[in-house]
C-alpha positions as CSV (number, residue, x, y, z in Angstrom):
1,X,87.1,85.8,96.9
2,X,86.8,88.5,99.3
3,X,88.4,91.9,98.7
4,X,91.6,92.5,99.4
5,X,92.8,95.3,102.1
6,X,95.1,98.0,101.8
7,X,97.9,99.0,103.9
8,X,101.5,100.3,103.9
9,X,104.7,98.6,104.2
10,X,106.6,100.5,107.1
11,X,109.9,100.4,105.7
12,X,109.6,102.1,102.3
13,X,106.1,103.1,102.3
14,X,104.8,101.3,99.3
15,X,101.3,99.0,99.9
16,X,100.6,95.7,100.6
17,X,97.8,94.2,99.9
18,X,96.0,91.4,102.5
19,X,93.2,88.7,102.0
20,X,91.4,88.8,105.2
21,X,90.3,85.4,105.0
22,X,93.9,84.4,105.4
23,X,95.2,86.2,108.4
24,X,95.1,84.5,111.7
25,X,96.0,87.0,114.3
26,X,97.1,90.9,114.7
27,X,99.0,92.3,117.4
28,X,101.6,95.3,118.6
29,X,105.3,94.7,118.7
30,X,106.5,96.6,121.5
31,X,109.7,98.2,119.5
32,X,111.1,101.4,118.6
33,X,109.4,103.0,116.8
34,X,106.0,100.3,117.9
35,X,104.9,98.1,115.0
36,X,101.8,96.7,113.9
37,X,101.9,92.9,113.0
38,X,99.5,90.7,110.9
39,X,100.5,87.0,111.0
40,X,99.2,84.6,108.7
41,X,99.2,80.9,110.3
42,X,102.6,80.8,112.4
43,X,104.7,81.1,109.3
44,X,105.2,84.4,107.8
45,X,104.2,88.4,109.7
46,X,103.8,91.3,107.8
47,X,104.7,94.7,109.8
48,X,102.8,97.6,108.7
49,X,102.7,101.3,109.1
50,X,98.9,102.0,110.4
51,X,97.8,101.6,114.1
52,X,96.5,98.0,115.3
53,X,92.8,99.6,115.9
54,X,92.9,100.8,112.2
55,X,94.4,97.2,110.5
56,X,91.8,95.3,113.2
57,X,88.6,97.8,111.6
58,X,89.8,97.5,108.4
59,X,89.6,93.8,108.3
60,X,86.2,93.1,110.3
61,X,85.2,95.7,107.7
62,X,86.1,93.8,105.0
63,X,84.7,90.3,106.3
64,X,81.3,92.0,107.6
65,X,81.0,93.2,103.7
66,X,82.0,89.5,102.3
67,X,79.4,88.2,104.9
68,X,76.7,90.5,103.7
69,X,77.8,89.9,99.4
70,X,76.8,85.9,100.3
């Protein structure tokens, strides 16, 4: 199972933990205040609080260490 990455809920700052393996696209929601979105399959998004570029790094990240554990 690969490991699980860390980020932080938006609304009351508490973390969320994602499996890498299971998230099928991130993107920016063009809102007030801006929010970053992880979807997993078309079914459920999860907003967090840190910048696309830094959920996007933190999840290649995480697969490139799976990759390299097999």
């Amino acid at each position: 199972m690969p490991k699980l990455c860390k980020f932080t809920s938006p609304k009351d700052g508490q973390p969320v933990y994602v499996n890498p393996d299971q998230v099928s696209v991130v993107y920016t929601f063009k809102g007030e205040p801006p929010d970053t979105i992880i979807a997993f399959r078309k079914d459920f998004l999860l907003g967090v609080k840190e910048s696309l570029d830094e959920v996007v790094s933190t999840l290649e990240n995480a697969q490139a260490a799976e990759s390299n554990r097999i």
